[in-house]
C-alpha positions in Angstrom: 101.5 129.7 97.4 100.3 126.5 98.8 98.2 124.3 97.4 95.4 122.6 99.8 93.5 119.4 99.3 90.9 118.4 100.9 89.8 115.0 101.2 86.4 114.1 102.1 86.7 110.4 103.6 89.4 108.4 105.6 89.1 105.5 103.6 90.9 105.7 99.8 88.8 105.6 96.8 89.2 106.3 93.0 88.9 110.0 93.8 90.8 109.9 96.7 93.9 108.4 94.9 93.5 110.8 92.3 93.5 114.1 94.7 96.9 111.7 96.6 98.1 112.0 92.9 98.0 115.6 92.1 99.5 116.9 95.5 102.4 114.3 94.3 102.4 115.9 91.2 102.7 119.6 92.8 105.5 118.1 95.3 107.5 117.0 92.1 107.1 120.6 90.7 108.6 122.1 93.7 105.1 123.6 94.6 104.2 123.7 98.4 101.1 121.2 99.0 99.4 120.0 101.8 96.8 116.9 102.2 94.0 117.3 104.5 92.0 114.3 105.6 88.8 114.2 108.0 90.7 111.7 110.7 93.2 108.9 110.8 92.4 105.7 108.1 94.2 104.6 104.6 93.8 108.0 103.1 96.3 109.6 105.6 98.6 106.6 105.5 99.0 106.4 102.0 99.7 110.3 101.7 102.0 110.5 104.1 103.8 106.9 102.3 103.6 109.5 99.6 105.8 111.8 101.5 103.0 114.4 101.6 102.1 116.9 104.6 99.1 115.5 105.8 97.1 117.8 108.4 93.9 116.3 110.0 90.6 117.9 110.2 87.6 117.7 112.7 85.6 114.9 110.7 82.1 116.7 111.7 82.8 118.8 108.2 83.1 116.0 106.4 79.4 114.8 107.7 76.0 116.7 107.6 74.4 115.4 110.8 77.3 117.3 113.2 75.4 120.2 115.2 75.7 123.5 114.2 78.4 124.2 117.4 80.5 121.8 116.3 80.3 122.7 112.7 81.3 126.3 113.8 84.3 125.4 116.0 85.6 122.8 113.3 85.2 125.8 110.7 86.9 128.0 113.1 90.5 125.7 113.8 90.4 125.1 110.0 90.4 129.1 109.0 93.1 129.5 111.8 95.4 126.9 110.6 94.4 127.6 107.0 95.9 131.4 107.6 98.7 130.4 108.5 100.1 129.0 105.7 99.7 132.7 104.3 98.4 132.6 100.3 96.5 129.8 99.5 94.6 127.7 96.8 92.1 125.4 98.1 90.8 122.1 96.8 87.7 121.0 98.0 86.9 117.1 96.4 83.1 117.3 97.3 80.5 119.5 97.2 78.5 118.7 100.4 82.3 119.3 102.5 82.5 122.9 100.4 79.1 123.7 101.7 80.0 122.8 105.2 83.4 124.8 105.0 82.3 127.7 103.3 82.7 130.1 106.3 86.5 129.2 106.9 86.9 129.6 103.0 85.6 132.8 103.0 87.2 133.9 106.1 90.6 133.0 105.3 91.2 134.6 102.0 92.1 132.1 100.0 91.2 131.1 96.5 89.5 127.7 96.3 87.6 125.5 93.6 85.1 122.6 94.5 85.6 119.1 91.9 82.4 116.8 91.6 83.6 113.5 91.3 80.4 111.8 91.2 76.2 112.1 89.9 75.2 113.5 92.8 71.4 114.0 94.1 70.1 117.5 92.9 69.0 119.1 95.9 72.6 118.0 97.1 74.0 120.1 94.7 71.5 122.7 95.3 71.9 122.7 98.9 76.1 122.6 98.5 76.2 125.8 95.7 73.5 127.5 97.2 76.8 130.2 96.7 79.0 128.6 94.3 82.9 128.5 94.6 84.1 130.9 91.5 85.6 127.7 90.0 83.5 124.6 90.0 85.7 121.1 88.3 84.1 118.3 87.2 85.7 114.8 86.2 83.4 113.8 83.3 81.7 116.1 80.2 77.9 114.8 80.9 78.4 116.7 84.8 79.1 120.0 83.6 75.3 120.6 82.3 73.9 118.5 85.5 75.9 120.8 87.6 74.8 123.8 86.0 71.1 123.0 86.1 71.4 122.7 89.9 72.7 126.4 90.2 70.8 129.6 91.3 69.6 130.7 87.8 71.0 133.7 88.6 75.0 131.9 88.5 74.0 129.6 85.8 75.3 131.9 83.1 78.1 132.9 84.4 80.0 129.9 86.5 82.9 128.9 85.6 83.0 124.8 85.4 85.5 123.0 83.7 85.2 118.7 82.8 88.6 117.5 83.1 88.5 113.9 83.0 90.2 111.7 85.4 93.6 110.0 84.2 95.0 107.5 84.7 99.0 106.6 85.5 100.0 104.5 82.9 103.2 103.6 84.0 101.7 101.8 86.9 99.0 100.5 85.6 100.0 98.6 81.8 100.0 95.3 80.5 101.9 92.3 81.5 102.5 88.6 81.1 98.6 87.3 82.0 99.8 83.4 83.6 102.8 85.1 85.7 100.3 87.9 87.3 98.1 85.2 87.8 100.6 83.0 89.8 101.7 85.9 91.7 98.2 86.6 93.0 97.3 83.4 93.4 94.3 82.9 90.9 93.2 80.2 88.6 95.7 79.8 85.5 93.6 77.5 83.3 90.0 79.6 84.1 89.2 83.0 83.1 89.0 85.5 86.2 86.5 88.5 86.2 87.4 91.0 88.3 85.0 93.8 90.0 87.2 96.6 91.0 85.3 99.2 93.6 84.3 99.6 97.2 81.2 97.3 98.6 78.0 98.8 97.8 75.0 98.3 96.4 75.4 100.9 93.5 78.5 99.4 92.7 76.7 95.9 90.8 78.8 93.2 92.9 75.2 91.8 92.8 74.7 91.8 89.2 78.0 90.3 88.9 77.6 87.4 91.0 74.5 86.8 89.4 76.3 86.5 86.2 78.3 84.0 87.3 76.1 81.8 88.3 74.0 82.6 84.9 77.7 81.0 82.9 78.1 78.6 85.8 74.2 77.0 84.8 75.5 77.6 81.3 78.7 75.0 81.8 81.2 77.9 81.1 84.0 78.5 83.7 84.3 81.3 85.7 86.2 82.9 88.7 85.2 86.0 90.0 86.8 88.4 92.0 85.5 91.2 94.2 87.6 94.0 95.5 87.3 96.2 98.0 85.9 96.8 101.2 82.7 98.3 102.6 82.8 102.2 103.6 81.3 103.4 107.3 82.6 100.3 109.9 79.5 98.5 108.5 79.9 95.0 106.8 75.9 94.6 106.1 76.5 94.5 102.6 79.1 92.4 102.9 77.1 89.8 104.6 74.1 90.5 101.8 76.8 89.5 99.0 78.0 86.8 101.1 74.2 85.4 101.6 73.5 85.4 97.8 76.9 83.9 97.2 75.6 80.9 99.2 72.1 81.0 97.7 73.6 80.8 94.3 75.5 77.7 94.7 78.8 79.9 93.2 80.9 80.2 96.8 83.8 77.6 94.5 84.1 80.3 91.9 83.5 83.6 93.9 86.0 85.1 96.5 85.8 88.7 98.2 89.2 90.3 98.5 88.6 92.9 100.7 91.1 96.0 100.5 94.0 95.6 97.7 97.2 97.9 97.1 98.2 94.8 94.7 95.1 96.6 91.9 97.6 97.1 89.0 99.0 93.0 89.4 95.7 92.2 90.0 94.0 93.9 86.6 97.1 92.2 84.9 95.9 88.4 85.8 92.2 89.6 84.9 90.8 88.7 81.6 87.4 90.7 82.0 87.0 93.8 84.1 83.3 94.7 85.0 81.2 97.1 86.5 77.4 97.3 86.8 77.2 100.4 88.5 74.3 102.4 88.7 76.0 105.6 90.2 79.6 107.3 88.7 81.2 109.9 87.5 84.4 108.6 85.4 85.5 105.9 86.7 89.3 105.6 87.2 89.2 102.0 87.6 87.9 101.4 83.8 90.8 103.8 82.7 92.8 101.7 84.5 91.6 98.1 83.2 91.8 99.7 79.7 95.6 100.9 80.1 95.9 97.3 81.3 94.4 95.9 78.1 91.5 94.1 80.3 88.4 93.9 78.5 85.3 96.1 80.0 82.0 95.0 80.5 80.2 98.5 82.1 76.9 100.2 82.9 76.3 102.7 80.4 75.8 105.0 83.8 77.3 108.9 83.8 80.3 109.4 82.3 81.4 105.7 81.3 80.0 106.4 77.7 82.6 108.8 77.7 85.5 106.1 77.7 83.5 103.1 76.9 82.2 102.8 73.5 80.4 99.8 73.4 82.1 96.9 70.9 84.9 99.7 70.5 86.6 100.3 73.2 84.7 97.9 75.6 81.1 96.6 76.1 78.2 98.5 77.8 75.0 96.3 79.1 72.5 97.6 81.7 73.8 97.7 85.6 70.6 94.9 86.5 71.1 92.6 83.4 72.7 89.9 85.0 71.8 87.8 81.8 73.3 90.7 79.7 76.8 90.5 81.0 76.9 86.5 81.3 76.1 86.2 77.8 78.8 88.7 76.5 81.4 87.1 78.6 80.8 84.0 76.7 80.1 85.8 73.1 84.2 87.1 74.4 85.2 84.0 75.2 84.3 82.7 71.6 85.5 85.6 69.9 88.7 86.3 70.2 89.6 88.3 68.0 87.0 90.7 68.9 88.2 90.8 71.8 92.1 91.7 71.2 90.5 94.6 68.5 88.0 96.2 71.4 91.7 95.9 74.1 94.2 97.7 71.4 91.6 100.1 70.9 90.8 100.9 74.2 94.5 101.1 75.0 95.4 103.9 72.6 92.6 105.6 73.2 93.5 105.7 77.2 97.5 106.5 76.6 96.8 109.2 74.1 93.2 110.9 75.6 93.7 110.0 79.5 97.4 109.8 80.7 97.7 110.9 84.1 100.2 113.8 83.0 97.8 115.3 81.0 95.2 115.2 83.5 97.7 117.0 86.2 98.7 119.7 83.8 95.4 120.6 83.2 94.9 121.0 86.7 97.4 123.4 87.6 96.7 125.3 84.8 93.1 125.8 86.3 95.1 126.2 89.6 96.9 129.2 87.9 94.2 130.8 85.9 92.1 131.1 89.3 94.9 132.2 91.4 95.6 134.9 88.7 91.6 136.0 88.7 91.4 136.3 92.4 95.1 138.1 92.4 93.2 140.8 89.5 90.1 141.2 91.6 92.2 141.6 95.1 94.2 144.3 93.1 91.1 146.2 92.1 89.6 146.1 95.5 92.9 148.0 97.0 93.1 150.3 94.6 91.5 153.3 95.5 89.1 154.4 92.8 90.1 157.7 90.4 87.8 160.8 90.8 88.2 163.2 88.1 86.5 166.3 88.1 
């Protein structure tokens, strides 16, 4: 058996690392896997740094707007070289690539589940399990129902979805002396750094954040900011909108954009606040990460966050636009220690003991083998001829 996944983007993201993660995690249990990626970019590189098999597919499946030709020839070399690894399991991480793969799915015979890493529009859905995969994987609880509402009724009684929330590897990513990190990435030791974690885009709240700062810098409170991460599609529009408000603000001596970091668990290490005004998630592996790294977080209460982030509990929850919201709980931190150390310890156990990274794998494979075994049942029935007794 090998096991396939299917990347969706050349560029690495949360769910991207994650999927990197799991074929690791079949490679180290002696299980054949392969990494497929829509073209050359970060994603390929840091598989194959992983020592994974890396095979490159047409990036027209990974886009709606490629004609239908070059859909069907793309569908076509993927079936073909798909075959020939013989019996297969197939991990699809979106449901829009599923939807454009389907035919070389069905065509070569192999058993394959789609994951939804993220709230997705509903006539995306509906368009993408207009014929749903038998097993349909989902990285947060609140997903499972969404999912299921944007099914055919006449699948929504019967699919099989399963929530298995992302984890996080928390032997990378765990505390660490807070001044040394600092020195070793280079960031103020005597001011307390924020630190926005995610790719460049507007969903993402870089906005809200540097709003926030310049809310605390009007207050008199001291704050350096951080943003990492680049901007997706070759575009840097965004980039230049953030840079623009940056400048309007009057915050460019406490704000700095990273770009693209490998350094993310030395980086969470130096931070004292983690944040993330999103309007648009699933479960976010960054905020697992923060927590495992004792960093306070100050979140949307968007999708699945909720799940993780109980708000003075386990971290703090304000509204993605309330740039006043987050500046003022900052500060309220800042003044209360205590609080603070309670909501980190808290948050810590509860990411070690609920969302370690080896739970999160074995839960995987064992989805991996309870499908492989139902297709395996049903292949069996279909190639046994049928008893006629008279």
């Amino acid at each position: 058996m090998t096991y396939h996944q299917v990347l969706v983007s050349q560029a690495l993201c949360g769910a991207g690392l994650t999927t990197l993660g799991i074929a690791a995690h079949l490679r180290l249990r002696l299980h054949s896997s392969c990494v497929w990626v829509p073209g050359e970019g970060p994603a390929a590189c840091e598989a194959r740094h992983l020592d994974l098999r890396v095979r490159l597919y047409d990036e027209s499946l990974a886009s709606c707007s490629a004609s239908k030709w070059r859909t069907f020839l793309g569908n076509l070399q993927f079936m073909s070289r798909l075959r020939s690894h013989g019996r297969s399991l197939v991990h699809v991480q979106s449901p829009s690539v599923y939807r454009l793969l389907l035919p070389a799915l069905l065509f070569s015979r192999s058993s394959f589940a789609v994951h939804v890493h993220i709230e997705e529009d509903l006539e995306t859905l509906q368009w993408a399990f207009r014929r749903p995969p038998e097993l349909i994987i989902t990285c947060a609880r609140f997903l499972s129902d969404y999912v299921r509402r944007a099914l055919p009724e006449h699948f929504r009684e019967t699919q099989w979805i399963e929530a298995v929330p992302t984890g996080v590897d928390t032997a990378t990513f765990s505390p660490g002396k807070k001044i040394e990190a600092k020195q070793r990435v280079g960031a103020p030791i005597s001011t307390p750094l924020a630190l926005v974690l995610a790719n460049l885009s507007p969903h993402k709240g870089q906005e809200t954040a540097i709003r926030a700062v310049a809310i605390l810098k009007g207050l008199g409170i001291s704050l350096t900011c951080w943003l990492a991460g680049s901007e997706r599609g070759g575009s840097a529009s965004y980039t230049t909108r953030l840079k623009t408000l940056i400048e309007e603000l009057g915050v460019g001596d406490r704000i700095r954009l990273l770009g693209y970091r490998d350094d993310v668990a030395e980086l969470l290490r130096a931070a004292d606040f983690f944040l993330l005004p999103s309007t648009r998630e699933g479960l976010p592996r960054s905020i697992l990460e923060a927590q495992a790294t004792k960093v306070p977080v100050l979140a949307a209460p968007t999708a699945g966050i909720p799940e993780v982030v109980i708000d003075g509990e386990t971290g703090f929850l304000i509204e993605a636009d309330d740039a006043p919201g987050y500046a003022h709980r900052i500060r309220s931190v800042l003044e209360n220690p205590a609080l603070c150390q309670r909501v980190v310890e808290q948050a810590y156990g509860q990411t070690r003991n609920e969302f370690s990274w080896q739970v999160h794998c074995e839960r995987i494979l064992s989805l991996y083998d309870s499908l492989t075994d139902r297709d395996g049942v049903r292949r069996s029935r279909r190639a046994t001829p049928s008893r006629v007794t008279t």
